[in-house]
N, CA, C and O atoms as a GROMACS GRO file, in nm:
protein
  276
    1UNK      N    1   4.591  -1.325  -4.510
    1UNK     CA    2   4.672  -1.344  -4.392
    1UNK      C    3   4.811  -1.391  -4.436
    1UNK      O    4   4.817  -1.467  -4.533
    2UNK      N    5   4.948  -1.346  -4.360
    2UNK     CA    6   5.057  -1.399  -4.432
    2UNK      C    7   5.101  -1.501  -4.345
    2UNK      O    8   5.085  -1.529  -4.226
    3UNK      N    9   5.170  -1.552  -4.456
    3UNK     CA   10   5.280  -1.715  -4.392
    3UNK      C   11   5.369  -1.658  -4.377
    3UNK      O   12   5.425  -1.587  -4.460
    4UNK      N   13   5.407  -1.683  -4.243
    4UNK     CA   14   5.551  -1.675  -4.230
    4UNK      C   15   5.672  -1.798  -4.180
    4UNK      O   16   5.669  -1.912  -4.133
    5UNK      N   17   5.742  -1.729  -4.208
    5UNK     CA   18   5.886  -1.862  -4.168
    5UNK      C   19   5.986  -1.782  -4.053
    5UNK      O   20   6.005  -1.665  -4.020
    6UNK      N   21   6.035  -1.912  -4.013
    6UNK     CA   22   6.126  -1.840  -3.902
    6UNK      C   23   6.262  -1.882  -3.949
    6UNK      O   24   6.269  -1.948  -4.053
    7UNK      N   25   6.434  -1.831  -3.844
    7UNK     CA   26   6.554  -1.879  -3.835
    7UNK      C   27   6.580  -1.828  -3.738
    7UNK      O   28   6.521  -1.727  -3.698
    8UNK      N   29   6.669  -1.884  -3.681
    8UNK     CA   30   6.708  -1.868  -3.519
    8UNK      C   31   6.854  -1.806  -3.566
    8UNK      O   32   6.919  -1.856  -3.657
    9UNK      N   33   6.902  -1.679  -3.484
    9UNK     CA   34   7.045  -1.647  -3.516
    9UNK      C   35   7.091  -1.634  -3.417
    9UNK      O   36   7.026  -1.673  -3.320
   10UNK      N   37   7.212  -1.581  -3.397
   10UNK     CA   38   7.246  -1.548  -3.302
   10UNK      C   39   7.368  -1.440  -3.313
   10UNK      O   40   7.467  -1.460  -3.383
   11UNK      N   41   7.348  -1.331  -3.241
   11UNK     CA   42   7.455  -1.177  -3.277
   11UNK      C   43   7.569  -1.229  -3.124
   11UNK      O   44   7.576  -1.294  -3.020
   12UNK      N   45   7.638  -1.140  -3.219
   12UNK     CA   46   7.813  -1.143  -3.089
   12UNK      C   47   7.807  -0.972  -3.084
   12UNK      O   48   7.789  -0.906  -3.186
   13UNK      N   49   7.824  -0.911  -2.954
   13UNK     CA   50   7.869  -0.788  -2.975
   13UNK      C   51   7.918  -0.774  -2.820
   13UNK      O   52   7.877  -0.824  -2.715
   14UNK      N   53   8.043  -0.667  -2.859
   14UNK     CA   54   8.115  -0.682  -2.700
   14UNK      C   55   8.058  -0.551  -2.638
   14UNK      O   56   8.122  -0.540  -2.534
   15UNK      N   57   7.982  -0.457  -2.645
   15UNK     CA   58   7.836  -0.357  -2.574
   15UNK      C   59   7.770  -0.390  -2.496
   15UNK      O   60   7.747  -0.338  -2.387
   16UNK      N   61   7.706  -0.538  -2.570
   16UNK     CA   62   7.562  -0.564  -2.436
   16UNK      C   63   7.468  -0.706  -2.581
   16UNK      O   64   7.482  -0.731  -2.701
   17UNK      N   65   7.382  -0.759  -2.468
   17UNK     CA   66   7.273  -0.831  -2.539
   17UNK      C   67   7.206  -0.764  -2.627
   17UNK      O   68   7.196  -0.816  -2.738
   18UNK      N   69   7.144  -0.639  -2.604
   18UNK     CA   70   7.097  -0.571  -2.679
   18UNK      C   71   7.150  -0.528  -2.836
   18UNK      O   72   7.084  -0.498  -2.935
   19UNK      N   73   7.285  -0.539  -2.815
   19UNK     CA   74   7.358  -0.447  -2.905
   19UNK      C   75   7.370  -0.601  -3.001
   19UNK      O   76   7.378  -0.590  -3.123
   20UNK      N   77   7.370  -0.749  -2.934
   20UNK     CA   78   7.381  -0.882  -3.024
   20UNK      C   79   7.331  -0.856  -3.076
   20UNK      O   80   7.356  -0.812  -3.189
   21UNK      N   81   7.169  -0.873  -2.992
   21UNK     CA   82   7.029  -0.877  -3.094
   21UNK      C   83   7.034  -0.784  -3.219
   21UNK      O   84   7.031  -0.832  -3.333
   22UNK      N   85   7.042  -0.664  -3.198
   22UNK     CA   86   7.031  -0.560  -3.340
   22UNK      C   87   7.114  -0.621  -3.416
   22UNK      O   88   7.072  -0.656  -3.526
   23UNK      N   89   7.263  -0.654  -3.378
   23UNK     CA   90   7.415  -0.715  -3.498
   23UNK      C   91   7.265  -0.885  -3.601
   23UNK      O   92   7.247  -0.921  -3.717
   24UNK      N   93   7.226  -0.911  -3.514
   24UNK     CA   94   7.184  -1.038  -3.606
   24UNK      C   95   7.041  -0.967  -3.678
   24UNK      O   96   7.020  -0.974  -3.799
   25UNK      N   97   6.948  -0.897  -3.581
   25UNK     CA   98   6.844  -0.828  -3.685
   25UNK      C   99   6.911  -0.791  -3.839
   25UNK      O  100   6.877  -0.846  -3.944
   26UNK      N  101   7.015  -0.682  -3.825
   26UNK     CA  102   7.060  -0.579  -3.911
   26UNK      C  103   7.177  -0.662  -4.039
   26UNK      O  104   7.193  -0.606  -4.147
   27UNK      N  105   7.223  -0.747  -4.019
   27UNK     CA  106   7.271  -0.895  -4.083
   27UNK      C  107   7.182  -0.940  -4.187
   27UNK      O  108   7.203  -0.942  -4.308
   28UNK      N  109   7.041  -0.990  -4.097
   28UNK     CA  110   6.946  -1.058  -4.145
   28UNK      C  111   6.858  -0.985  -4.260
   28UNK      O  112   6.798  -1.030  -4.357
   29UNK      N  113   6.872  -0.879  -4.217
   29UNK     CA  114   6.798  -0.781  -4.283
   29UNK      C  115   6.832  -0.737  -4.458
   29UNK      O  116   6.752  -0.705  -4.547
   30UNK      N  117   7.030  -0.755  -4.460
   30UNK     CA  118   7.049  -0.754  -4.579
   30UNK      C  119   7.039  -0.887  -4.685
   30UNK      O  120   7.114  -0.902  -4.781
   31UNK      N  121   6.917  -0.990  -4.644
   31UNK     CA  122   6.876  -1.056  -4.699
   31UNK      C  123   6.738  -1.101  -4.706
   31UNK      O  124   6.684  -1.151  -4.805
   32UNK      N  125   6.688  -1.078  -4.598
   32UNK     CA  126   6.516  -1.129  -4.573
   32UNK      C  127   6.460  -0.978  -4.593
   32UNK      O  128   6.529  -0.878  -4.573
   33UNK      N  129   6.297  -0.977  -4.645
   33UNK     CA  130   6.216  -0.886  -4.642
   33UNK      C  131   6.134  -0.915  -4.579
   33UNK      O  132   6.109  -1.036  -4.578
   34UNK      N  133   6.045  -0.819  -4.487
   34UNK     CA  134   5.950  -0.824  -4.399
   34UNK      C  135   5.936  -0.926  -4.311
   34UNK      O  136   5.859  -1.021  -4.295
   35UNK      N  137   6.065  -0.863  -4.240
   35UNK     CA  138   6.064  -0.948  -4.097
   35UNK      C  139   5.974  -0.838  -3.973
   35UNK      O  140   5.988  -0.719  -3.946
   36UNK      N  141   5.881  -0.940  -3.920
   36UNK     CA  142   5.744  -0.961  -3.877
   36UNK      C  143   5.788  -0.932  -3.703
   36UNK      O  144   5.708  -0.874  -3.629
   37UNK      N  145   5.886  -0.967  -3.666
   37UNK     CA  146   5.928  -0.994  -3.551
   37UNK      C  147   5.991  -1.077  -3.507
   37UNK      O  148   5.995  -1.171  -3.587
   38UNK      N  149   6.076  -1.105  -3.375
   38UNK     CA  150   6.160  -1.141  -3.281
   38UNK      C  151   6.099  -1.202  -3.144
   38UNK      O  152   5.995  -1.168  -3.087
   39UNK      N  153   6.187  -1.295  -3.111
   39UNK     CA  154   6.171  -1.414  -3.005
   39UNK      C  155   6.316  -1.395  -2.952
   39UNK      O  156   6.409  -1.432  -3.025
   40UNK      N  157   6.344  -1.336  -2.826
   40UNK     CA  158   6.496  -1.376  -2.748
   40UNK      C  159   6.478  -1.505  -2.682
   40UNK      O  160   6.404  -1.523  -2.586
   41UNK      N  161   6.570  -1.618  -2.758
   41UNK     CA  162   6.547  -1.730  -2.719
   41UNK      C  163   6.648  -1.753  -2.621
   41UNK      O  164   6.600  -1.839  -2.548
   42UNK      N  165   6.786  -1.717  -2.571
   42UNK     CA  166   6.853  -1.698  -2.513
   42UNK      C  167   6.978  -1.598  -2.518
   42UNK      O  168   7.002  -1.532  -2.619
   43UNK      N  169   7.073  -1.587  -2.379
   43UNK     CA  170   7.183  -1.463  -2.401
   43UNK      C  171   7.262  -1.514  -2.296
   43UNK      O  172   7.221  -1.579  -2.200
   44UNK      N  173   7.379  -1.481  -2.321
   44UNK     CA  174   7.522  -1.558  -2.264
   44UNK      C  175   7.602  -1.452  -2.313
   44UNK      O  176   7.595  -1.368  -2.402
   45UNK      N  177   7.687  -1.487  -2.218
   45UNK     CA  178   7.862  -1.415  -2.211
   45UNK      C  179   7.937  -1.464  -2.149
   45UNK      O  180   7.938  -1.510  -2.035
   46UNK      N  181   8.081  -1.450  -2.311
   46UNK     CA  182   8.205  -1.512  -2.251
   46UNK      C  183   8.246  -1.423  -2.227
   46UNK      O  184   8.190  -1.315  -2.243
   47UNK      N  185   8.416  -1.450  -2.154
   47UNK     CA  186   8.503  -1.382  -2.092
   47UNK      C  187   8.617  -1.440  -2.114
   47UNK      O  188   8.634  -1.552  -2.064
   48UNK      N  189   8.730  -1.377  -2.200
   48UNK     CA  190   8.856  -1.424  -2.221
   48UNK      C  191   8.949  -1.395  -2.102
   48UNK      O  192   8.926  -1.360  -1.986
   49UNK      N  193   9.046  -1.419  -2.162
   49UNK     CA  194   9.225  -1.453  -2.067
   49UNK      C  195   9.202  -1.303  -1.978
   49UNK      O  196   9.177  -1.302  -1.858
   50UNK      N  197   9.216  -1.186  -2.056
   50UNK     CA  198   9.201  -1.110  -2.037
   50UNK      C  199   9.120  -0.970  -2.023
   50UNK      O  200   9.131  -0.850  -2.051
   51UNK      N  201   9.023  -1.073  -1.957
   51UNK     CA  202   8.855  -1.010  -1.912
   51UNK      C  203   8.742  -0.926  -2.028
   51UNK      O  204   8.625  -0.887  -2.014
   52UNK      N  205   8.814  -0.922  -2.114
   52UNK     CA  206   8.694  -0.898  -2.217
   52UNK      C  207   8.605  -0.966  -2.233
   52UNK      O  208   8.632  -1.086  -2.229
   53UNK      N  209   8.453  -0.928  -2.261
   53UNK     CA  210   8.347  -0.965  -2.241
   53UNK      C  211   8.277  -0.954  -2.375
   53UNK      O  212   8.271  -0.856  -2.449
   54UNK      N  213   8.219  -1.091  -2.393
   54UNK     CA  214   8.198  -1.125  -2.544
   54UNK      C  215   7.985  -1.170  -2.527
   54UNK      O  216   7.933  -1.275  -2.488
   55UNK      N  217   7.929  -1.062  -2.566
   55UNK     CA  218   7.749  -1.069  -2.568
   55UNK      C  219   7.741  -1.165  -2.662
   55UNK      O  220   7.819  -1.169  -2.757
   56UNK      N  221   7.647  -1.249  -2.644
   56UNK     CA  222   7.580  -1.372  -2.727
   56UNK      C  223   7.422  -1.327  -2.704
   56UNK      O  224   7.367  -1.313  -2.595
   57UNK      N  225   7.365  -1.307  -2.834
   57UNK     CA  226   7.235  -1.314  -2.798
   57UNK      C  227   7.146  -1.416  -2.911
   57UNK      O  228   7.140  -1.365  -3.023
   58UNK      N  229   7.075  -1.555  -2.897
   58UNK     CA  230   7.011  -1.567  -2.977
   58UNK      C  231   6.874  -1.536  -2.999
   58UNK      O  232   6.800  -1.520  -2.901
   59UNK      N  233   6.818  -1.520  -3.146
   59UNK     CA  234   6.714  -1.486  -3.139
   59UNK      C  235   6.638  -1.585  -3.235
   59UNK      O  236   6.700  -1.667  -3.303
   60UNK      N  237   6.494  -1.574  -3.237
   60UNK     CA  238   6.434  -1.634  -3.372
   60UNK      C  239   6.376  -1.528  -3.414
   60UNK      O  240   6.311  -1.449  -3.346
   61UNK      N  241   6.405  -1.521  -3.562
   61UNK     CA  242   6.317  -1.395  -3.630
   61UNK      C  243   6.253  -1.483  -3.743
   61UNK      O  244   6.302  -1.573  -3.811
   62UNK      N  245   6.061  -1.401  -3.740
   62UNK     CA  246   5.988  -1.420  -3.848
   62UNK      C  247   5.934  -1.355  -3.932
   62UNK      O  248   5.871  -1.252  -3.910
   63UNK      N  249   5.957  -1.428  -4.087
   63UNK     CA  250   5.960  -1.296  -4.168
   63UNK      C  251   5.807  -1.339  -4.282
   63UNK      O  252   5.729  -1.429  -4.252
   64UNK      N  253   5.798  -1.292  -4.353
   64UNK     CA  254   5.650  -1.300  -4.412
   64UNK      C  255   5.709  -1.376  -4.552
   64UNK      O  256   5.779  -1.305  -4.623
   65UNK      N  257   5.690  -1.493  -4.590
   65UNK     CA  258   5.689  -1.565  -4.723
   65UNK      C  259   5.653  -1.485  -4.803
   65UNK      O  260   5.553  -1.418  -4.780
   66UNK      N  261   5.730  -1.469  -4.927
   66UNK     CA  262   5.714  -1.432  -5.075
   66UNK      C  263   5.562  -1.547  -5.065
   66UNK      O  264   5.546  -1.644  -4.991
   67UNK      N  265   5.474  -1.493  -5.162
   67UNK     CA  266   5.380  -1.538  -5.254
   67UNK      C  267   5.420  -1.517  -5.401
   67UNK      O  268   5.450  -1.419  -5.469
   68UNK      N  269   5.405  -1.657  -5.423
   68UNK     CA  270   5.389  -1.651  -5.580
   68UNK      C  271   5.264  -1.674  -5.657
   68UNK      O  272   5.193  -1.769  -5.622
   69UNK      N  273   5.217  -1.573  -5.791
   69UNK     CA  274   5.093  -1.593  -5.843
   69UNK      C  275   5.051  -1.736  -5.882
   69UNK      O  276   4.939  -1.757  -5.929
   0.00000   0.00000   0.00000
């Protein structure tokens, strides 16, 4: 059975929540192996001076511990 560990991130993308979540999966990814799955722990949006709209999505992702012999 594997151990796993978690980290909570959180993606910015000005698209959508959806489009956060993947920016922090695809991030995460060029460092963790066998990530197990995702938790949307929350999602927010700002809005500047001039109405641009800024996606926040956090997530927790868990990934499967290295074993060592």
């Amino acid at each position: 059975m594997p151990v796993l560990n978690s980290i909570e991130l959180e993606g910015v993308s000005s698209i959508g929540w959806d489009d956060a979540a993947q920016d922090a999966v695809r991030e995460a990814g060029r460092t963790l192996r066998r990530i197990m799955r995702l938790d949307v722990l929350a999602v927010g949006v700002g809005v500047d001076a001039e109405g641009e709209r800024e996606y926040r999505t956090t997530i927790r992702l868990f990934f499967e511990v290295d074993r060592q012999p």
